[in-house]
N, CA, C and O atoms as a MOPAC input file, in Angstrom:
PM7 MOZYME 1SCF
protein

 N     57.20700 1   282.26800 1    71.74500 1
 C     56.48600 1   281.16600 1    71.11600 1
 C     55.27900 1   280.79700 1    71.97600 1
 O     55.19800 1   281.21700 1    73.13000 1
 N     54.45200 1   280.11100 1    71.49800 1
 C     52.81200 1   280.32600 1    71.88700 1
 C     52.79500 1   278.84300 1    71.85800 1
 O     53.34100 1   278.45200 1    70.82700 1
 N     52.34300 1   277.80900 1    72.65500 1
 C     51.70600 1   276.89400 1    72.73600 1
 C     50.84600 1   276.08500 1    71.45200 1
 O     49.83500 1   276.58800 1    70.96300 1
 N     51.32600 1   274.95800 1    71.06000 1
 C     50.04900 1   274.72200 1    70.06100 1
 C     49.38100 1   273.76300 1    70.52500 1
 O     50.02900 1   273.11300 1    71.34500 1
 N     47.85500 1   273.22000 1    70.25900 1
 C     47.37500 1   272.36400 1    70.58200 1
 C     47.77900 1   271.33100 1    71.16800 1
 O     47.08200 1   270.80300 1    72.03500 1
 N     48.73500 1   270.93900 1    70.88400 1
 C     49.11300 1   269.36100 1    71.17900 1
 C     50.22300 1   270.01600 1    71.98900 1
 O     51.28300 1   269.39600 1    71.90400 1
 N     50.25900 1   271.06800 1    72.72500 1
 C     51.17400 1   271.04500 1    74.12000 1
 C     52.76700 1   271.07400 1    73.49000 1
 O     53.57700 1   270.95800 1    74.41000 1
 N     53.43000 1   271.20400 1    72.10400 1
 C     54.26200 1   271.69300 1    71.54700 1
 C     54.66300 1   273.43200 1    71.69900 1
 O     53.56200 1   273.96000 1    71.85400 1
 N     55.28600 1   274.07300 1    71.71300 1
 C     55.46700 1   275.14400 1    71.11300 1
 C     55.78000 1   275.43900 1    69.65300 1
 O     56.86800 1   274.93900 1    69.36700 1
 N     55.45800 1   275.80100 1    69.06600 1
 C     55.79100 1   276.13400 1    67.83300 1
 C     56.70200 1   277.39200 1    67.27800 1
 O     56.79900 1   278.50400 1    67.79800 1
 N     57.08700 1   277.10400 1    66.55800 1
 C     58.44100 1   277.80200 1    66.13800 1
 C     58.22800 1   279.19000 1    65.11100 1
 O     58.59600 1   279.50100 1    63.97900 1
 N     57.30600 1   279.90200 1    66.34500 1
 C     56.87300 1   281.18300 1    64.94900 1
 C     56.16000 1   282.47400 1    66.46400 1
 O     55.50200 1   282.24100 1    67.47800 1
 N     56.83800 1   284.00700 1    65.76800 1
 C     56.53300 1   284.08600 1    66.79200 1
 C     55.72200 1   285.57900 1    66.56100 1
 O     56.29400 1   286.59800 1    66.17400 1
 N     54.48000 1   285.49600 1    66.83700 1
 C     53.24400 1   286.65800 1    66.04700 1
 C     53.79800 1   287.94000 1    66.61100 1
 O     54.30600 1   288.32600 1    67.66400 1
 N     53.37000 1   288.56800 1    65.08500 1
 C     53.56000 1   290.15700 1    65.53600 1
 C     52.35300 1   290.85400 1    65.60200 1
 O     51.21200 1   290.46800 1    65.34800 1
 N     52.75900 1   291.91800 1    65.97300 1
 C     51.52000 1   293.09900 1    66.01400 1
 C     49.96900 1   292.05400 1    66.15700 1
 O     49.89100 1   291.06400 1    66.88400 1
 N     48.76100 1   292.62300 1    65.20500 1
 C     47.77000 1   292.32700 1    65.66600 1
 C     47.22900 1   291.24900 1    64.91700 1
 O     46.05600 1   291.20800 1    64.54600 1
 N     48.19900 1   290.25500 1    64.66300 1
 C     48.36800 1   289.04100 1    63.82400 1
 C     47.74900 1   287.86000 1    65.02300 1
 O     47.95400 1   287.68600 1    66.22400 1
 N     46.85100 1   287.15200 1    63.92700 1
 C     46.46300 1   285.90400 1    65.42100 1
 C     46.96500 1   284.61900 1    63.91400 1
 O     47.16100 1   284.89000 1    62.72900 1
 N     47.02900 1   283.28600 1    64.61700 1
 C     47.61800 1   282.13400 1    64.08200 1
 C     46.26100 1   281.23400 1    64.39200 1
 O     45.82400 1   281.23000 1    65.54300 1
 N     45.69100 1   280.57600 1    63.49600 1
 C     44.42100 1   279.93800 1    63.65900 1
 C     44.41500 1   278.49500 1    63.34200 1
 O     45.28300 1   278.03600 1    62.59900 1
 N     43.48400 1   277.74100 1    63.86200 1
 C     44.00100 1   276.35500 1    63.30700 1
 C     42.53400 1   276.43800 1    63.09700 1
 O     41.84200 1   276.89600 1    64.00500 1
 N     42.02400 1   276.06200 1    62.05000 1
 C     40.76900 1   275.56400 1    61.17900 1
 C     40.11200 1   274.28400 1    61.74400 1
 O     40.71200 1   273.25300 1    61.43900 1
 N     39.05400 1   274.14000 1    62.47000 1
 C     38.13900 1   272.82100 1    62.51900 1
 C     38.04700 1   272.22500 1    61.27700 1
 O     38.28700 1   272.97200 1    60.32800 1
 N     37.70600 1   270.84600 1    60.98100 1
 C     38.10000 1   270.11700 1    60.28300 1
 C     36.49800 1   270.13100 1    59.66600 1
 O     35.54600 1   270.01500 1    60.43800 1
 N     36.31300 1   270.28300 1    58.20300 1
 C     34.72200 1   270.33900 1    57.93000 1
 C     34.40500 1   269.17600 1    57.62200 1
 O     35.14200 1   268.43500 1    56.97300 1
 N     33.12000 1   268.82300 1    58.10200 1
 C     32.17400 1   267.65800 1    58.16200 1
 C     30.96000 1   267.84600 1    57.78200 1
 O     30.48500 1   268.92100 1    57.41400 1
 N     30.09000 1   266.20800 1    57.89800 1
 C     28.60200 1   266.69900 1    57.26900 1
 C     28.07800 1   267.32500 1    57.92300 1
 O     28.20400 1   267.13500 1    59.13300 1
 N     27.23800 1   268.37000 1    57.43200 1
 C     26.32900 1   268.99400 1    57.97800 1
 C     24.90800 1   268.81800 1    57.88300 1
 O     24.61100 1   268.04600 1    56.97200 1
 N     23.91000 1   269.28800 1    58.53600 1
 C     22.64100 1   268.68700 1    58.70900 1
 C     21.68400 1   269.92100 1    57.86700 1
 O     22.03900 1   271.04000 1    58.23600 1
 N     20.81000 1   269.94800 1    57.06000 1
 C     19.73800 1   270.71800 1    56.92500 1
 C     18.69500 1   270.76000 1    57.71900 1
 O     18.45200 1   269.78200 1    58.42500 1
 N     17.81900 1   271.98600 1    57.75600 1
 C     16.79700 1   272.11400 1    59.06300 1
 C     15.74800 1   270.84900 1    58.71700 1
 O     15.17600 1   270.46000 1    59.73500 1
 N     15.47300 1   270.31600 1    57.81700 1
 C     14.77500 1   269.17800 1    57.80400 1
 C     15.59200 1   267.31600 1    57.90800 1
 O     15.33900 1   266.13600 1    57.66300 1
 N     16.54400 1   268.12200 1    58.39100 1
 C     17.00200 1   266.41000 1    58.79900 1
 C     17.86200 1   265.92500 1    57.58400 1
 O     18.35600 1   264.80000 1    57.50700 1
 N     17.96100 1   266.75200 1    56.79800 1
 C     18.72000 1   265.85500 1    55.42600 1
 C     20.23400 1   266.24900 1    55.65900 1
 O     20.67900 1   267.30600 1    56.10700 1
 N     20.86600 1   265.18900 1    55.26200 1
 C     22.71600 1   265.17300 1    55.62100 1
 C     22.79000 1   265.55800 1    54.21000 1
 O     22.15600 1   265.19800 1    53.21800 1
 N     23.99300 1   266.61200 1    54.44700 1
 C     24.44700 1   267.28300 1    53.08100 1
 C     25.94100 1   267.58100 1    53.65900 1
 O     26.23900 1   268.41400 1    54.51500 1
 N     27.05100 1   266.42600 1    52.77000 1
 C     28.48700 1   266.57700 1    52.64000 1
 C     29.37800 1   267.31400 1    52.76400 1
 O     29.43100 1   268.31100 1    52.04400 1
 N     30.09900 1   267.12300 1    53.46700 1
 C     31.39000 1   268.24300 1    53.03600 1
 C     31.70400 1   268.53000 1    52.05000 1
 O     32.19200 1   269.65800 1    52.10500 1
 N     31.71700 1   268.03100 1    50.82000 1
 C     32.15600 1   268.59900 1    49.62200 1
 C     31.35000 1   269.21500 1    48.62800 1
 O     31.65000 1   269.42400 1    47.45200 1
 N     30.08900 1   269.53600 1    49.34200 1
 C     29.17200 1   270.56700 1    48.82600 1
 C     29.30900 1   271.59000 1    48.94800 1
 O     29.55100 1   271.81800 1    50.13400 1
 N     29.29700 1   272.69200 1    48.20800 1
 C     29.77600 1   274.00100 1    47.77300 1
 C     28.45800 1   274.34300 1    48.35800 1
 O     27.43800 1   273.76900 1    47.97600 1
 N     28.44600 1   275.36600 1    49.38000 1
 C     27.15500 1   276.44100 1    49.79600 1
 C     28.28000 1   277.52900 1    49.73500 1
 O     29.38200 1   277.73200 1    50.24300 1
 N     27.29700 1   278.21100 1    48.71400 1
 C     27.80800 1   280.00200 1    48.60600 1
 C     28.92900 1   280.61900 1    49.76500 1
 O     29.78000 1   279.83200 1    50.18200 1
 N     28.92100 1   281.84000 1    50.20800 1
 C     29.85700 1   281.99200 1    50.87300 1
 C     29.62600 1   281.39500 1    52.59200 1
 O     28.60000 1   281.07400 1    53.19200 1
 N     30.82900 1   281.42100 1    52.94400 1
 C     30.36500 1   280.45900 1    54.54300 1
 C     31.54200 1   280.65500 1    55.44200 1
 O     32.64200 1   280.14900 1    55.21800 1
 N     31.25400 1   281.43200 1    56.49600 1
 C     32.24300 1   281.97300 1    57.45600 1
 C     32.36700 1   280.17700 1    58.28300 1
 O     31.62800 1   279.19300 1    58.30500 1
 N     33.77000 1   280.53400 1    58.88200 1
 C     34.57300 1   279.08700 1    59.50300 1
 C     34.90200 1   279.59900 1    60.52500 1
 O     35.19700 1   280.77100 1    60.75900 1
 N     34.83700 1   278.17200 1    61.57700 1
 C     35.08500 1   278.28800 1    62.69200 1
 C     36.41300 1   277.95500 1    63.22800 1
 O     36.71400 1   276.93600 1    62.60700 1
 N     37.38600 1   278.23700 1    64.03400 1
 C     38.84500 1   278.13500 1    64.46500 1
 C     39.33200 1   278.23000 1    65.72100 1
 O     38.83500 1   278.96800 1    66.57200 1
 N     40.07200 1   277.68200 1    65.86000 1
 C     40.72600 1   278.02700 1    67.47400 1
 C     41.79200 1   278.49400 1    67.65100 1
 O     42.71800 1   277.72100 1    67.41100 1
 N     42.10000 1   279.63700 1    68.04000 1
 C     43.57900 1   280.20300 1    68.16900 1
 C     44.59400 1   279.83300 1    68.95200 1
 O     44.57900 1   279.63900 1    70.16800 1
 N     45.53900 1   279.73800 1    68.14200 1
 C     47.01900 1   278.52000 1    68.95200 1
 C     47.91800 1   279.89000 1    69.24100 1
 O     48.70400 1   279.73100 1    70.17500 1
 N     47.95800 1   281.31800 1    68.56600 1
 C     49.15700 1   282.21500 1    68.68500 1
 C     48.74300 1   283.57900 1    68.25900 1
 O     48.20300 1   283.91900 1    67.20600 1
 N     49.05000 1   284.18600 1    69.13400 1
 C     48.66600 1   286.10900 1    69.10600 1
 C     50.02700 1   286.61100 1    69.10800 1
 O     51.07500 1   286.24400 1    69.63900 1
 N     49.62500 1   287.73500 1    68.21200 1
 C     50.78700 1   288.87900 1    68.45200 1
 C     50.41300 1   289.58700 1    69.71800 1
 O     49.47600 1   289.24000 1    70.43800 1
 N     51.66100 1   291.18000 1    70.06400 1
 C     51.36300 1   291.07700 1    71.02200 1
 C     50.25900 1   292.28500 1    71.46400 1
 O     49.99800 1   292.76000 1    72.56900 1
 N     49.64600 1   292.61400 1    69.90200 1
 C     48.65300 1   293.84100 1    70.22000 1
 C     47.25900 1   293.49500 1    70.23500 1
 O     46.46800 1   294.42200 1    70.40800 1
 N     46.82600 1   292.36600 1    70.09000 1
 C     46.04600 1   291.59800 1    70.10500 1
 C     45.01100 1   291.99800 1    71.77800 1
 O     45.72200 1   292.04400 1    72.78200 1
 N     43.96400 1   292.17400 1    71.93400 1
 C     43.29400 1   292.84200 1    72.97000 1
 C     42.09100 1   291.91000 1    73.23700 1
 O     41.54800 1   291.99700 1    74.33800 1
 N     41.59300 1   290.96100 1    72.26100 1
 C     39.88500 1   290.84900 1    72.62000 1
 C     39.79600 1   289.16600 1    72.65700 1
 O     38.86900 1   288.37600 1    72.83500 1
 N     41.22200 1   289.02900 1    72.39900 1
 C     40.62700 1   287.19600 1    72.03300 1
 C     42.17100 1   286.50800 1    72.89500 1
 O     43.16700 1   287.21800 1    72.75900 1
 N     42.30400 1   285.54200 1    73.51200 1
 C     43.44400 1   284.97400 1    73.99200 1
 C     43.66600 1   283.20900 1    73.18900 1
 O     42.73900 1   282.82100 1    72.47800 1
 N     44.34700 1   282.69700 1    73.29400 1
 C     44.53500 1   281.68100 1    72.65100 1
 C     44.36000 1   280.33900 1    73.99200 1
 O     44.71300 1   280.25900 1    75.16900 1
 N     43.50700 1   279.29500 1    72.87800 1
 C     42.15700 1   278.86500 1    72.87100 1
 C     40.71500 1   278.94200 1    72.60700 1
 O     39.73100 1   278.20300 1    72.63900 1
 N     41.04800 1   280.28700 1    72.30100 1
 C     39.74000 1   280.85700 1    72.08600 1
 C     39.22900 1   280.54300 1    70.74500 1
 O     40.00200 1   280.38600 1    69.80000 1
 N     37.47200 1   280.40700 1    70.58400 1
 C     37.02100 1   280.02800 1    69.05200 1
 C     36.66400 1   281.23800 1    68.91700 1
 O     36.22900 1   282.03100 1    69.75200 1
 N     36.93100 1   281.38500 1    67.46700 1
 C     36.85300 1   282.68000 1    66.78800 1
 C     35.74300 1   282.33000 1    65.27000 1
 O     35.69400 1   281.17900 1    64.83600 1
 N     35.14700 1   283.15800 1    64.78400 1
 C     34.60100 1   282.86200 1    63.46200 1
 C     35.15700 1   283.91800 1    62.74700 1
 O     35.41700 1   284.98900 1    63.29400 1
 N     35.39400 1   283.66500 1    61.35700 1
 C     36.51400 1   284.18300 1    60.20400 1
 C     35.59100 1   284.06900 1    58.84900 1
 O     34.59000 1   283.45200 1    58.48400 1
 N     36.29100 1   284.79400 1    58.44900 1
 C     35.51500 1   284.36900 1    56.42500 1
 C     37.19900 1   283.91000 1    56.06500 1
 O     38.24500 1   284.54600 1    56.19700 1
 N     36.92800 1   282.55800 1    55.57100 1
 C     38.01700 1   281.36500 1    55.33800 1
 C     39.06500 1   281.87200 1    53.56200 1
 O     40.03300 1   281.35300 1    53.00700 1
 N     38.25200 1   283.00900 1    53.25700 1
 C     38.43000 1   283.60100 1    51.93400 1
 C     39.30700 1   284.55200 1    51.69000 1
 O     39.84100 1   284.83500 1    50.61800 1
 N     39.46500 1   285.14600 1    52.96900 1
 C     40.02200 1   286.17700 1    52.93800 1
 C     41.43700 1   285.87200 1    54.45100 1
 O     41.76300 1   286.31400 1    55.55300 1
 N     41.68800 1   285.17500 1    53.77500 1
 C     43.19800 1   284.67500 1    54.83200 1
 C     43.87400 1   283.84200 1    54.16000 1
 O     43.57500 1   283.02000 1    53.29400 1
 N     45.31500 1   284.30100 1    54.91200 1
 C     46.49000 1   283.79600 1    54.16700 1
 C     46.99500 1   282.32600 1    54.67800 1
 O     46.87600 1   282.49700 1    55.89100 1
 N     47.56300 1   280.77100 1    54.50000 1
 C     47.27400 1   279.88600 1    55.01800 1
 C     49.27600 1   279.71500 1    55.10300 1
 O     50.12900 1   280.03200 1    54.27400 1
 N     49.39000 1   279.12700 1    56.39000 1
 C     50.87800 1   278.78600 1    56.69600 1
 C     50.68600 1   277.41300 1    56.94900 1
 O     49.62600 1   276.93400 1    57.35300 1
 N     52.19300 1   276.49200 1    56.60100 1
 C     52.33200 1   275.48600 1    57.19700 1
 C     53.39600 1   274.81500 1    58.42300 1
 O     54.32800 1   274.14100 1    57.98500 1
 N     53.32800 1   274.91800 1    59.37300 1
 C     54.21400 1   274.75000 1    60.07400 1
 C     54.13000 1   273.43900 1    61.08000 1
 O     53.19200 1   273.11300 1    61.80800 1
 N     55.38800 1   272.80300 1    60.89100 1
 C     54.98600 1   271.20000 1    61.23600 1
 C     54.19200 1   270.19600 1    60.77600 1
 O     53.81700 1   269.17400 1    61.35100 1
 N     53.97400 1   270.59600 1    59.67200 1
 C     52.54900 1   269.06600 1    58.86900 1
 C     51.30400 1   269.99100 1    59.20000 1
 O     50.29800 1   269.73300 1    58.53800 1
 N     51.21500 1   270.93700 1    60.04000 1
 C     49.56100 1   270.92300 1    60.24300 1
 C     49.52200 1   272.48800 1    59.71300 1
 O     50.37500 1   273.24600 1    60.17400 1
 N     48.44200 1   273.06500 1    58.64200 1
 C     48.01400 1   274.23500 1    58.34800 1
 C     46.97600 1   274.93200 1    58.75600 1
 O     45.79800 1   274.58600 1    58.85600 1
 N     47.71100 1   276.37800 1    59.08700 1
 C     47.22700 1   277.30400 1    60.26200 1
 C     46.86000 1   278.28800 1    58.82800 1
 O     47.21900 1   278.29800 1    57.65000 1
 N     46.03500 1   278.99400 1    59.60500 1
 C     45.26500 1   280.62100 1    58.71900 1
 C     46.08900 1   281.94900 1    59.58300 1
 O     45.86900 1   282.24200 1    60.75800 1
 N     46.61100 1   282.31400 1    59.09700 1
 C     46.62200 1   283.78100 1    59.68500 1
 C     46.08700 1   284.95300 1    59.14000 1
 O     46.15800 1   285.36700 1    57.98200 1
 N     45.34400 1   285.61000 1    60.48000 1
 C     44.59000 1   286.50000 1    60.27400 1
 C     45.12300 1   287.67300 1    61.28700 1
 O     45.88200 1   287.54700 1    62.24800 1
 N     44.52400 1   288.79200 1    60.80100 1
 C     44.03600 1   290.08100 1    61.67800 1
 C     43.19200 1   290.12200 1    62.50800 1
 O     42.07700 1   289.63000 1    62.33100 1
 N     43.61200 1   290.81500 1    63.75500 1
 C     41.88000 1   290.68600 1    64.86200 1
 C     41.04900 1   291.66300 1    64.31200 1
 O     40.12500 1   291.93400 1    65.07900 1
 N     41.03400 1   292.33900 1    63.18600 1
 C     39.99400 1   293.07900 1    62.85400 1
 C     39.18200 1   292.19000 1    61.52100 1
 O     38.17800 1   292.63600 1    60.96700 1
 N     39.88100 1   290.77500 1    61.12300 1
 C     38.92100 1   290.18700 1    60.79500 1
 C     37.97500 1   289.49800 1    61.50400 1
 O     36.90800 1   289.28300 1    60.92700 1
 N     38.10100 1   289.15600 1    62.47100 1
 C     37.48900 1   288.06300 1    63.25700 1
 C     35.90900 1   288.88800 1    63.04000 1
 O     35.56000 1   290.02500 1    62.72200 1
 N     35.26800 1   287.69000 1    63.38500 1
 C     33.48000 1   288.10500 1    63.12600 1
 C     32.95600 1   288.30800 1    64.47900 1
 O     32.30800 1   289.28400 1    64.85800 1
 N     33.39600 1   287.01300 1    65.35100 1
 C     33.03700 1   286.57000 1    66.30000 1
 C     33.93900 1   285.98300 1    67.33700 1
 O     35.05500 1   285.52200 1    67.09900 1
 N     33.48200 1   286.02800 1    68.26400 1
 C     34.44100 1   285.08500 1    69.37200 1
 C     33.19700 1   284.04000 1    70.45900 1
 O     32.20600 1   284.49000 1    71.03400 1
 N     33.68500 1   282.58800 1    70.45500 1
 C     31.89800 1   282.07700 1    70.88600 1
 C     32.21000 1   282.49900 1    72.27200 1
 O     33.21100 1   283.00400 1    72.78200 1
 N     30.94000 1   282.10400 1    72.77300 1
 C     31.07900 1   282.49200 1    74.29500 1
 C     30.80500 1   281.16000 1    75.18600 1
 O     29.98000 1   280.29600 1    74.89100 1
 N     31.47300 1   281.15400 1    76.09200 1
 C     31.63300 1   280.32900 1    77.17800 1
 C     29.96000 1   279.34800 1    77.63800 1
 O     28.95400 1   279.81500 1    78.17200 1
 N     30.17600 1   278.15100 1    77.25700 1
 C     28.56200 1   277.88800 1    77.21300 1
 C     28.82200 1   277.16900 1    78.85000 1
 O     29.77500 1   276.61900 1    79.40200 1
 N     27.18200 1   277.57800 1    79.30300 1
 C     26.88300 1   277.60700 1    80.92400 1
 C     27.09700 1   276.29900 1    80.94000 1
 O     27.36300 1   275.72400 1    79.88500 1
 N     27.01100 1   275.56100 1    82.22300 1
 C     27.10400 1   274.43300 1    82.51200 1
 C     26.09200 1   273.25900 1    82.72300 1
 O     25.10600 1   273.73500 1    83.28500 1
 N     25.94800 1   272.06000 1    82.52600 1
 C     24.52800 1   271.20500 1    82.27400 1
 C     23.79300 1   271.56400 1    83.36100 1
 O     24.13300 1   271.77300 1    84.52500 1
 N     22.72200 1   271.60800 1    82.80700 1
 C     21.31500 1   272.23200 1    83.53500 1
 C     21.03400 1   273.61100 1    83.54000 1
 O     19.98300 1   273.97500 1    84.06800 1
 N     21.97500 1   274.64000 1    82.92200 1
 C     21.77100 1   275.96600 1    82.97000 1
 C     20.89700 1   276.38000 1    81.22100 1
 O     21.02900 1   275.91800 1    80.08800 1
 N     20.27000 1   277.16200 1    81.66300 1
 C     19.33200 1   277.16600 1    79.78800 1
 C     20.36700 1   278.50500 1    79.80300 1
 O     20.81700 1   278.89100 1    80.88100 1
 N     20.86600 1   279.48400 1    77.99200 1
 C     21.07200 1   279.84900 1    77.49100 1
 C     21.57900 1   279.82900 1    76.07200 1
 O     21.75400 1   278.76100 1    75.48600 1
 N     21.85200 1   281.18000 1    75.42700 1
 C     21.88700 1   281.22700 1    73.90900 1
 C     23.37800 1   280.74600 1    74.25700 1
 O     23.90000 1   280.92300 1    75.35800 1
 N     24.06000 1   280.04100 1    73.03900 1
 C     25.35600 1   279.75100 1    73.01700 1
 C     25.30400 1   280.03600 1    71.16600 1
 O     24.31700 1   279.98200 1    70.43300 1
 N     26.68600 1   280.33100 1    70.82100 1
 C     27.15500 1   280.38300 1    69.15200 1
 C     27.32500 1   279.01200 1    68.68800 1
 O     27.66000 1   278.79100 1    67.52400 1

């Protein structure tokens, strides 16, 4: 069993190259001109961002904590304990962000 956010273990236990995802919670978002546009606005397709609570054990490129980006469309959704997780394949993942430098350092971050 794998750790979940809130310092629980959870009662599930990944196989093979199965990761367990917990979904950021969607909010407003901003357009490049400053205009607030809702969460419950439909924009075409739109990859999501997540943090991984549980890996199987063939899993190679991502460890848990880690943010991952996903297409939210193509995953299967579990509920375990009140809170709903995505499980995916590591050959869906898009992305994994990268470690942003520390204040005062300039670089690209995801």
């Amino acid at each position: 069993m794998t750790a979940a956010p809130t310092g629980e273990a959870l009662p599930i236990h990944m196989l093979h190259d199965r990761l367990l995802v917990a979904s950021e919670a969607e909010s407003e978002r901003k357009s490049g001109g400053g205009i607030l546009i809702p969460a419950t606005v439909k924009m075409g397709r739109r990859l999501a961002w997540a943090q991984v609570v549980a890996l199987g054990p063939n899993v190679r490129s991502v460890k848990v904590g880690d943010r991952v980006l996903f297409d939210p469309e193509e995953v299967a959704e579990v509920e375990l304990r009140a809170e709903v997780y995505s499980l995916l394949r590591e050959r869906d993942l898009h992305a994994v962000a990268a470690i942003q430098a520390d204040e005062g350092h300039t670089g690209l971050y995801l």
